[in-house]
C-alpha positions, 0 to 999 in steps of 0.5 A: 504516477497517475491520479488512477493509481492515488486514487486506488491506493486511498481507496484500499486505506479507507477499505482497510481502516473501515475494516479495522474499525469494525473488527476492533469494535466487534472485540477481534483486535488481531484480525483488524492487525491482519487486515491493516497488514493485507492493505499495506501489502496490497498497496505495496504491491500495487507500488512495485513497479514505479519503485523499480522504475525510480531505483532505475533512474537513480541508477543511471543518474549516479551511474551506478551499473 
C-alpha cells in the first residue's frame, strides 16, 4: 500500500466531511448522510483490491484452499 493510495483515501475523508458540514449547516441532514455514505463506499472501493490480496495471503498462510 503506497502513500498515493493513503493519500486519496484522506483526501475523499476530508472531500466528504467538508460536505457533511455544509449540507448540515444548509438544514439538509439526509443528504449529508448520503454523502458520508458515497465516501465510504468510494473508499471501500478504492480498498477492494488490497483486501483480496490480504484474504490471499492468509489463505496460503493457514493453508486454507
Amino acid at each position: 500500500m503506497g502513500l498515493d493510495l493513503v493519500l486519496r483515501i484522506a483526501g475523499v475523508g476530508i472531500l466528504a466531511s467538508v460536505l457533511c458540514t455544509i449540507l448540515k449547516q444548509q438544514g439538509k441532514e439526509e443528504y449529508s448522510l448520503l454523502v458520508a455514505t458515497a465516501g465510504i463506499v468510494v473508499v471501500f472501493i478504492m480498498l477492494l483490491d488490497h483486501i483480496e490480496q490480504l484474504l490471499s495471503s492468509v489463505r496460503t498462510v493457514f493453508r486454507l484452499w
